[in-house]
C-alpha positions in Angstrom: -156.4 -66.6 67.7 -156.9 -62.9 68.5 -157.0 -61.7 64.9 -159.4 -64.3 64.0 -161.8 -63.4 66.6 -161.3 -59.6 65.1 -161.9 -61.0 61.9 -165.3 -61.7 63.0 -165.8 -58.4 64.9 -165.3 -56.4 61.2 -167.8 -58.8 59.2 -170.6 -58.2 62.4 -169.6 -54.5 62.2 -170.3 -54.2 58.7 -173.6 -56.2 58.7 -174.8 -53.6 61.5 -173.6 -50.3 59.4 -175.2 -51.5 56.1 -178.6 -52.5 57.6 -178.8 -49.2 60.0 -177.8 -46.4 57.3 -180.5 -46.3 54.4 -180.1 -43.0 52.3 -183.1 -40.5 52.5 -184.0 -38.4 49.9 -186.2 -35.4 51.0 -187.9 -33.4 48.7 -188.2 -30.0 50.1 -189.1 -27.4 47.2 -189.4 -26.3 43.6 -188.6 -23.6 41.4 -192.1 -23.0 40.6 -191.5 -23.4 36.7 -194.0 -25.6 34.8 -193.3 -28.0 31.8 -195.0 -27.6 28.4 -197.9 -29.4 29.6 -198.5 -27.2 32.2 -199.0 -30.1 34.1 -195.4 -30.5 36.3 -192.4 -28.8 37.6 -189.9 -28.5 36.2 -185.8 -28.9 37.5 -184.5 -27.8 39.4 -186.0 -29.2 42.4 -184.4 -28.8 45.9 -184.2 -31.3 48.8 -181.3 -33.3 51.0 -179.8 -36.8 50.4 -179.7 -37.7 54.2 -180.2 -33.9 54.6 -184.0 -33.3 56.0 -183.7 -29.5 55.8 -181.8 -29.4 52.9 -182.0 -27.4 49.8 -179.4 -28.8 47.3 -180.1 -28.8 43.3 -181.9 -32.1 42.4 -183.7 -33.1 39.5 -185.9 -35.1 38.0 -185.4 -37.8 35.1 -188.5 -39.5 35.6 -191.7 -38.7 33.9 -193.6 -41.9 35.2 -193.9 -41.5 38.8 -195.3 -38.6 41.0 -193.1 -37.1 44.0 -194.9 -34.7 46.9 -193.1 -31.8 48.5 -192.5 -32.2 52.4 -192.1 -36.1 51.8 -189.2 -38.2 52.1 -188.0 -41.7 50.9 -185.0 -44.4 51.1 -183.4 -44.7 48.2 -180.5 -46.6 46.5 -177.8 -43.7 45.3 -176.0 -45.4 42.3 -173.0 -43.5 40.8 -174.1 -42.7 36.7 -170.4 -44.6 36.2 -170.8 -47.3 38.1 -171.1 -50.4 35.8 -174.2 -52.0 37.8 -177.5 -50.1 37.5 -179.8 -52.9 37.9 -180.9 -50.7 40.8 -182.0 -47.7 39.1 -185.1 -47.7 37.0 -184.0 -47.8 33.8 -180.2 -49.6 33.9 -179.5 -48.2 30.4 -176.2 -46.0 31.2 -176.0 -44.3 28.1 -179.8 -42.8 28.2 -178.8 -41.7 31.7 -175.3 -39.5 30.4 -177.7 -37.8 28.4 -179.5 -36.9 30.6 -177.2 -35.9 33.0 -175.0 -34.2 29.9 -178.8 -31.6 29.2 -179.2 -31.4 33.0 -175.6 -30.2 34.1 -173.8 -29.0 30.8 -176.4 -27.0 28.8 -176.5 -24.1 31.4 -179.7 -25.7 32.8 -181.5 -23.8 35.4 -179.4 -20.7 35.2 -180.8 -17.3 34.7 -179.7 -16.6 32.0 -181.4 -19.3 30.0 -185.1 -18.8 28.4 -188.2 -20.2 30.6 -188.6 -21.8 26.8 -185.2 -23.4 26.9 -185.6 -24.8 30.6 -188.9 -26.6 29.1 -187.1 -27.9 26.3 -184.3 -29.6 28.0 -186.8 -30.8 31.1 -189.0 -32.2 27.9 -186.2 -33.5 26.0 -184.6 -35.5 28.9 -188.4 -36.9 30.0 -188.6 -38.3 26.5 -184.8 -40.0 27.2 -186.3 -41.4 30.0 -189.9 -42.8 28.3 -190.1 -42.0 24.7 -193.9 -43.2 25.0 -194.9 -41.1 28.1 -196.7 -37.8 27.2 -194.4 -35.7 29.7 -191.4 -35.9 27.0 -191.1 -34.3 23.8 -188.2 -35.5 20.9 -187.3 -32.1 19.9 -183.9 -30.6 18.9 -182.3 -31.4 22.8 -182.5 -34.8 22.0 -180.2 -34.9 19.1 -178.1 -32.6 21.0 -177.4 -34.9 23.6 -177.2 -37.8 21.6 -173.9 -36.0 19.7 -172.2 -34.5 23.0 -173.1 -36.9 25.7 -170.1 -38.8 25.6 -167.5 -35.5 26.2 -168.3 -35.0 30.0 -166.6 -37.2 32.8 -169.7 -38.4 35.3 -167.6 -39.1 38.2 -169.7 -37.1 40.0 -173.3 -37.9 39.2 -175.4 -40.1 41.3 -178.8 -41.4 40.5 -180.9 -41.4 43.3 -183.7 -44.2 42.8 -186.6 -45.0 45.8 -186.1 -48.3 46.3 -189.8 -49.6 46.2 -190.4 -47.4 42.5 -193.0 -45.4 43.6 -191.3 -42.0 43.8 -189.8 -40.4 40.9 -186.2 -40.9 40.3 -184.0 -38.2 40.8 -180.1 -37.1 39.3 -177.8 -35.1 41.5 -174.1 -33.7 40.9 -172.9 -32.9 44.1 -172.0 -30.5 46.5 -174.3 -33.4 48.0 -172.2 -35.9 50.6 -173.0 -39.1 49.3 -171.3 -41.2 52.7 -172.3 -44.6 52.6 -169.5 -46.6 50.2 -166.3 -43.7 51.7 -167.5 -44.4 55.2 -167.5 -48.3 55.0 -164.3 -47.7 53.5 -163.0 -45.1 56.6 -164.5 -47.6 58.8 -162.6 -50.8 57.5 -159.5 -48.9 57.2 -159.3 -47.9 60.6 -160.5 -51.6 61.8 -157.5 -53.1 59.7 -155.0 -50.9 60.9 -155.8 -51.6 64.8 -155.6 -55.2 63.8 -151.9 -54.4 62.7 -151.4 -52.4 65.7 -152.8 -55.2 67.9 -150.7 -58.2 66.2 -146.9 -55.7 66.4 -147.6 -55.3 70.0 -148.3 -58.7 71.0 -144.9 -60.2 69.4 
């Protein structure tokens, strides 16, 4: 009888951590580089998943929807290898590697790479994302991530996408701490092994 009351106090617990944790994205900065357009920022952008003074490497792979510095917003953070995307804006996994392959293996955002370049690649993954959107342009990048996209492990990527679609969807590769799914895993793991506990010392 005692573990099935337990039983019950796990399934409550859960309900309440999964309703009272949404993720926050804040977006606290650029880097002050425009596109081609002169029109947007480009990546890197810097804000906090959960994090409201935070300043971690985010960026953007949506050209559709407009983001505001000093704002914030819940969002769904989908890993780029999870099989299930139908929460992210575009659920096409393949257009999101490449992405991720121009934003975290072409050197990016670094110093050392041309203002030109870091147009390029912010251009080239836009058009990924919306080949009809004037942001994006098919140039050279494109083809490039097409042929390479698929020699990089994305373990690590997460696609962070506001849940109502009305901010712009945003790619990280952490040192971000993604909690939610390892918590709820802490969290049952302990509440199972006090069940254990409970049931050897009651025999």
């Amino acid at each position: 009888m005692f573990f099935k009351k337990l039983s019950i106090l796990i399934l409550s617990v859960f309900v309440i951590a999964v309703s009272a944790n949404a993720d926050t994205l804040y977006l606290n900065g650029v880097n002050g580089k425009i596109d081609l357009t002169g029109r947007s920022y480009i990546d890197p952008y810097f804000g906090g998943l959960n994090e409201p003074n935070g300043m971690d490497e985010i960026n953007c792979v949506d050209p559709k929807h407009d983001s505001y510095l000093k704002t914030h917003w819940d969002v769904y953070v989908t890993p780029l290898e999870n099989s299930d995307l139908s929460k992210t804006y575009l659920g096409d996994q393949q257009r999101y590697e490449e992405m991720a392959w121009l934003l975290f293996d072409t050197g990016f955002g670094s110093s050392s790479m041309s203002l030109a370049d870091q147009q390029a690649i912010q251009a080239a993954v836009w058009y990924i994302a919306d080949p009809i959107n004037g942001l994006g342009q098919k140039n050279s990048w494109v083809d490039t991530a097409a042929a390479n996209y698929g020699n990089r492990n994305y373990s690590a990527v997460y696609i962070l996408s506001d849940i109502n679609h009305i901010n712009q969807e945003f790619m990280i590769d952490p040192p971000v701490p993604v909690p939610e799914p390892a918590t709820m895993l802490l969290l049952s793991s302990g509440l199972l092994g006090l069940v254990g506990l409970r049931r050897k010392f009651r025999k």
